[in-house]
C-alpha positions in Angstrom: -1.1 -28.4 7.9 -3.2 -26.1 10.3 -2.5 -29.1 13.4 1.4 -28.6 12.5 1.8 -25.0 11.6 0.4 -21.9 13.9 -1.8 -20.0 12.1 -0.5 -16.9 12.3 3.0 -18.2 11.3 1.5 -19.6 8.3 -0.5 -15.8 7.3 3.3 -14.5 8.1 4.1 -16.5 5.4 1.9 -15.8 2.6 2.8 -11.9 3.6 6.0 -12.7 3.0 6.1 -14.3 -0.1 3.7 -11.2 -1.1 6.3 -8.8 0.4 9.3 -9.8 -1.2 7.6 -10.0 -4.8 6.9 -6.2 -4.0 9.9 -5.3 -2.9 11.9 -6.9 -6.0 9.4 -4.8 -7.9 10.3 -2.0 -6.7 14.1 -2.4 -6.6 14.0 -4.3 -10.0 10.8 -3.2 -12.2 11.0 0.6 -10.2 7.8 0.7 -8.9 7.3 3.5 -7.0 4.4 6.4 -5.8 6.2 9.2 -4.9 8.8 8.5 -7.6 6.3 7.8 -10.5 4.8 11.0 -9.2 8.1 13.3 -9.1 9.6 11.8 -12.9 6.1 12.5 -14.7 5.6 15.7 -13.1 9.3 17.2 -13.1 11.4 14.6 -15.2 8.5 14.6 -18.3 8.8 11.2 -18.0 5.4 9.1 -17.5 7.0 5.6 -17.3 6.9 4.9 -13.6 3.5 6.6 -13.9 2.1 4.4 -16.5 3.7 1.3 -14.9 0.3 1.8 -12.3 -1.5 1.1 -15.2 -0.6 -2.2 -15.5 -0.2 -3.1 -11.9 -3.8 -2.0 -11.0 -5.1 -3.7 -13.9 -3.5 -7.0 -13.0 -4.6 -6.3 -9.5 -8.0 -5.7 -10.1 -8.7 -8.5 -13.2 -7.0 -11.2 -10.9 -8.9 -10.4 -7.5 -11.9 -9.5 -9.0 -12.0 -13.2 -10.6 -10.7 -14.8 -8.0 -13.6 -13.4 -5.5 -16.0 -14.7 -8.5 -14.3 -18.2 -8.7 -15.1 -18.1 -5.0 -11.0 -18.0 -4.0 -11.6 -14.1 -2.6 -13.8 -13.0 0.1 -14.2 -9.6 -0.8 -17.1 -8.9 1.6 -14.2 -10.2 4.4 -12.1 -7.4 4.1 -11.9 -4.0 5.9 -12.5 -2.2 2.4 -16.3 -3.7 2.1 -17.1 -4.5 5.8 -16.8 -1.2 7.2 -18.6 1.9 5.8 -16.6 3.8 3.5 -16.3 7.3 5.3 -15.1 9.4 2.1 -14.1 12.7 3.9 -11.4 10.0 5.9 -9.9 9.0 2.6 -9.8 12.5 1.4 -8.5 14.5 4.5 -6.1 11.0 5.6 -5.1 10.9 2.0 -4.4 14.3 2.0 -2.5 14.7 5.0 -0.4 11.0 3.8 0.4 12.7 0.2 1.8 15.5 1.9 3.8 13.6 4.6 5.0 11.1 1.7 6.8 14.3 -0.3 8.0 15.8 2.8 9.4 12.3 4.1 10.4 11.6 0.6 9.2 8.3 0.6 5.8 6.7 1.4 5.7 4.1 4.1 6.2 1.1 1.3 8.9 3.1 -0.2 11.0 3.6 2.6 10.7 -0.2 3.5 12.2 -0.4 0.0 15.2 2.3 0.7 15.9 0.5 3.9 16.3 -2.8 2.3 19.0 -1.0 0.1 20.4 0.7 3.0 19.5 3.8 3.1 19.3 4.4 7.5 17.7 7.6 7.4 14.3 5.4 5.8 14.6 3.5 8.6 13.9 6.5 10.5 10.6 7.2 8.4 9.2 3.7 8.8 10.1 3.8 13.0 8.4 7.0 13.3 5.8 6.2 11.1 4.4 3.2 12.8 4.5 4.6 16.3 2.4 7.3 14.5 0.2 5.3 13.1 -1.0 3.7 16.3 -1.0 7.0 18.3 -3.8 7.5 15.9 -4.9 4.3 15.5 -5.7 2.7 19.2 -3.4 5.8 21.0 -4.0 8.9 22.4 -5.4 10.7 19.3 -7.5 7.3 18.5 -10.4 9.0 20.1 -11.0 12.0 17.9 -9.8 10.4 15.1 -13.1 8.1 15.5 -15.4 11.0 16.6 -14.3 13.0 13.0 -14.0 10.1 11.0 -16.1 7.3 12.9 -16.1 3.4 10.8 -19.0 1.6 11.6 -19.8 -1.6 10.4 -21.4 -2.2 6.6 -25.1 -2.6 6.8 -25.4 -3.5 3.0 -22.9 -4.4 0.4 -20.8 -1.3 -1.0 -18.0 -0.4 -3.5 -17.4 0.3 -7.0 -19.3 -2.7 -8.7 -22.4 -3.2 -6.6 -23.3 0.7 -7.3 -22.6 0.5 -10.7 -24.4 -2.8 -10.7 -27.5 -0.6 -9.7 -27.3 0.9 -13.0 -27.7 -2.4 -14.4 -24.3 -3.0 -15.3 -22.9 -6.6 -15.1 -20.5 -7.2 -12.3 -17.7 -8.6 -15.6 -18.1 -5.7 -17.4 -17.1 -3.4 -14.8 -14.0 -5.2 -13.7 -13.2 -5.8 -17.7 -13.4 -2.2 -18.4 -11.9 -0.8 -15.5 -8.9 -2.9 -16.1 -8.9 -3.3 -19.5 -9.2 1.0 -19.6 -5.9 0.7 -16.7 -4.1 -1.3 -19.3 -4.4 0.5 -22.3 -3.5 3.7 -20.5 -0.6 2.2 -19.4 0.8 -0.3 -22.3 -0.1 3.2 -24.9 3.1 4.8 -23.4 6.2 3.8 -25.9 8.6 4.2 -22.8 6.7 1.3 -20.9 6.0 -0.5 -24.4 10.2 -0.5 -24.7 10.7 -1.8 -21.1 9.4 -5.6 -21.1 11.3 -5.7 -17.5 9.0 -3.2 -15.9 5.7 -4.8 -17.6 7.0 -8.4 -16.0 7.5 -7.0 -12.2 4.1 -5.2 -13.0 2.4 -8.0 -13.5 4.1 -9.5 -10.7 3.2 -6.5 -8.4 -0.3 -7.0 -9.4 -0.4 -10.8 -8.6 1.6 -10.5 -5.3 -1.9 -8.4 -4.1 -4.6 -11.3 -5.6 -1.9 -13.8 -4.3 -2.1 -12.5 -0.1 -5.9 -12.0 -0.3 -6.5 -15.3 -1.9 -4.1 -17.2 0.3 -5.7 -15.2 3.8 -9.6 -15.9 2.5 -8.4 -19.6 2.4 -6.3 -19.6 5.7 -9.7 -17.5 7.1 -12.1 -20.0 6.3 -9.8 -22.8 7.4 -9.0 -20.9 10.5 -12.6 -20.5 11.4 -11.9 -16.5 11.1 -8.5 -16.4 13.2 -6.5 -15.2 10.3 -7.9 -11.5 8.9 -8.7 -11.6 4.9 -6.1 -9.2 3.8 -3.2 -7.3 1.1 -0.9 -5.5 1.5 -0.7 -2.5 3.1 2.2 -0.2 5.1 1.5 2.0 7.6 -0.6 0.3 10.7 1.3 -3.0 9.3 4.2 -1.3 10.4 3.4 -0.4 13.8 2.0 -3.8 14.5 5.6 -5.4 12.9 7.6 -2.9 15.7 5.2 -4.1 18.2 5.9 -7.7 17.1 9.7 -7.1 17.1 9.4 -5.8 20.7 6.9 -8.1 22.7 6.6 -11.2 20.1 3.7 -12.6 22.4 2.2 -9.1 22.7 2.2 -8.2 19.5 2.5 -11.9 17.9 3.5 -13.0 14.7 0.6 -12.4 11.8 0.1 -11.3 7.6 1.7 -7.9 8.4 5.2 -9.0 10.0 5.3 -10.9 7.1 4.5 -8.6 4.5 6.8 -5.8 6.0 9.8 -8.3 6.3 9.1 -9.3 3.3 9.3 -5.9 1.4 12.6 -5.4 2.7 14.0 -8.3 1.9 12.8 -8.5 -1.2 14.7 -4.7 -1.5 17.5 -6.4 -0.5 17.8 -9.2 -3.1 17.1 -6.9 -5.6 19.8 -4.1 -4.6 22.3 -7.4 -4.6 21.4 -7.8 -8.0 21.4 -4.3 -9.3 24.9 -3.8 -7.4 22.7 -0.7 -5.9 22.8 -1.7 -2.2 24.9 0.8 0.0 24.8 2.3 3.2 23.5 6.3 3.5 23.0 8.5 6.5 21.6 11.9 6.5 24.2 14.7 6.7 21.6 17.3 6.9 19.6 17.8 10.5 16.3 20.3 8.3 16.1 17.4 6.1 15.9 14.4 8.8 13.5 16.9 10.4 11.5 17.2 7.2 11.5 13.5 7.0 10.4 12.9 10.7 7.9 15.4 10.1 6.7 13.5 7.1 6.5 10.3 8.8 4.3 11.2 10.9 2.2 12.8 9.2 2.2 9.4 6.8 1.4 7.5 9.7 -1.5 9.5 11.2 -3.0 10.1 7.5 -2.8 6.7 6.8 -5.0 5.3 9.7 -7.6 8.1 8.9 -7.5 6.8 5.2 -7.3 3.0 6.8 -4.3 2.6 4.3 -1.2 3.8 2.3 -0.9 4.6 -1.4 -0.5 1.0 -1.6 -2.4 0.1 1.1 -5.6 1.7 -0.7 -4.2 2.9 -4.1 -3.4 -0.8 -5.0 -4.6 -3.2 -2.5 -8.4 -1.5 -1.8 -8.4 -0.5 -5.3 -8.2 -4.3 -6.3 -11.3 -4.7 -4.0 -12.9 -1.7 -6.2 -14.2 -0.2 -3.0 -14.4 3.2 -3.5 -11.3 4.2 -1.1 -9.1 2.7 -3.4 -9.4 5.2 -6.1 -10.8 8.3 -3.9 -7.8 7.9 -1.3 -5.1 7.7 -4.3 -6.3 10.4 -5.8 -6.1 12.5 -2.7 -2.7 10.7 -2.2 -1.3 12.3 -5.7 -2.9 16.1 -4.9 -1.3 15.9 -1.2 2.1 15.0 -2.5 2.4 17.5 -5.4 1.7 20.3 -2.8 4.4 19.1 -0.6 6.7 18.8 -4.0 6.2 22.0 -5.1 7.0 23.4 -1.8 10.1 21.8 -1.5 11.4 22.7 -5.5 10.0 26.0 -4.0 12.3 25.9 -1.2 10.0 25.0 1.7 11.9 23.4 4.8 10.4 23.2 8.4 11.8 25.5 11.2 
């Protein structure tokens, strides 16, 4: 298949299939950061919230297993080989949380709006890619590597190799880390009640073990051409705009894919719903607030090397210790921006 098929069409692919099952989760089973966030905080309503439970737990159990059935190369990805610089996922996660509530959206989310058609997203995710790479290989790359340098891994790293230290077996931590996920988030009647947001949970949770154990095979068979990687939305979205520009430049890989495939996966599920519509913004302080939040979300999510999904899902299935440190910051970044906006905040 490799002689018939480029490569990087073929990691497109598998980020597309990913993508879409995303997307449909979001539009169908309401998964959402910014929204769990705002309906457990301000709606006293933990479903969204607990919905996380079950996606990280299927997440984690499934990659976690795969990389010990061999199907995963863990030590592949960005998450394990580079050093884990923790003040980058704080202050980037920080600095994304905040941009998320200010845009309204994180980067993932406003994929998902813009597949419904909502323009002003579109908006978010433009100025949040070209953000993303003024931080990430454009003019700001420099200090961003100088504050928050990311060396190579000398030695193996993350959540179950430390713990492993302590003697711990390497099952046991990924059984009680998940299992602990799940029961935190199946213990809430309201999820109990809503069998369609436990299915696109699961389904969420498998789209992530699905794109990193489809890229560890199309990396081995590639000799290393094709990245081990998940899914992730904020440098992913730069390199898609670059891709949609120059094509040969930029060329076609796991992120056009998976950024695609979010939206179109949006798309079929606002079709189904009967939710699609076009909106514009009407208001010029709130499309500033929202280009001001992009690119804050874009800049943020470089320094954190990912998005609330990006990290909070994706790096978390890898149980490197960005996933949960960077989602954490994610959540207190975003409730400051939210309670300065209920408090009446808006940018001069």
């Amino acid at each position: 298949m490799l002689d018939l098929v480029p490569i990087g069409l073929l990691a497109a692919l598998v980020g597309l299939v990913g993508g879409i099952v995303l997307g449909l989760a979001a539009r169908l089973g309401d998964f959402c950061t910014l929204g769990a966030l705002e309906s457990a905080v301000y709606g006293r309503d933990q479903t969204r919230l607990r919905l996380w439970g079950v996606v990280l737990a299927v997440a984690i159990l499934t990659t976690q297993f795969g990389a010990m059935a061999g199907l995963v190369d863990l030590q592949a990805t960005f998450y394990h080989a580079i050093e884990w610089n923790a003040v980058g996922s704080i202050i980037g996660g920080l600095v994304f949380g905040y941009g998320m509530a200010l845009a309204g959206n994180c980067g993932f989310g406003a994929l998902v709006r813009f597949g419904g058609g909502d323009l002003r997203s579109l908006v978010v995710v433009v100025v949040m890619g070209i953000f993303g790479f003024v931080a990430l290989s454009g003019p700001l790359a420099p200090l961003r590597v100088m504050l928050f340098p990311q060396p190579d891994a000398t030695e193996p790293q993350g959540i179950i190799h430390d713990l492993g230290q302590l003697g711990l077996p390497p099952a046991v931590v990924i059984v009680a880390i998940a299992g602990a996920f799940l029961i935190w988030g199946l213990s809430h009647t309201g999820l109990r009640q809503s069998p369609r947001q436990i299915a696109w949970g699961v389904a969420a949770g498998l789209a992530v073990a699905w794109c990193f154990i489809a890229t560890s095979w199309l990396a081995a068979e590639s000799l290393g051409e094709v990245a081990v990687e998940g899914p992730s939305y904020t440098a992913p979205v730069g390199r898609t705009l670059i891709f949609l520009m120059t094509s040969t430049a930029g060329g076609i890989n796991f992120s056009v894919g998976s950024v695609v495939g979010v939206m179109a996966g949006s798309l079929i599920g606002s079709m189904l719903r009967g939710l699609f519509r076009w909106e514009a913004c009407e208001d010029p302080r709130e499309l500033g607030r929202q280009v001001g939040g992009a690119a804050l979300m874009g800049i943020g999510g470089v320094v954190a090397m990912g998005c609330s999904v990006g990290q909070g899902v994706t790096g978390f299935a890898t149980l490197a210790w960005s996933g949960p440190v960077t989602l954490a910051a994610i959540a207190a970044g975003a409730m400051v921006g939210l309670r300065q906006l209920i408090a009446g905040y808006q940018p001069q």
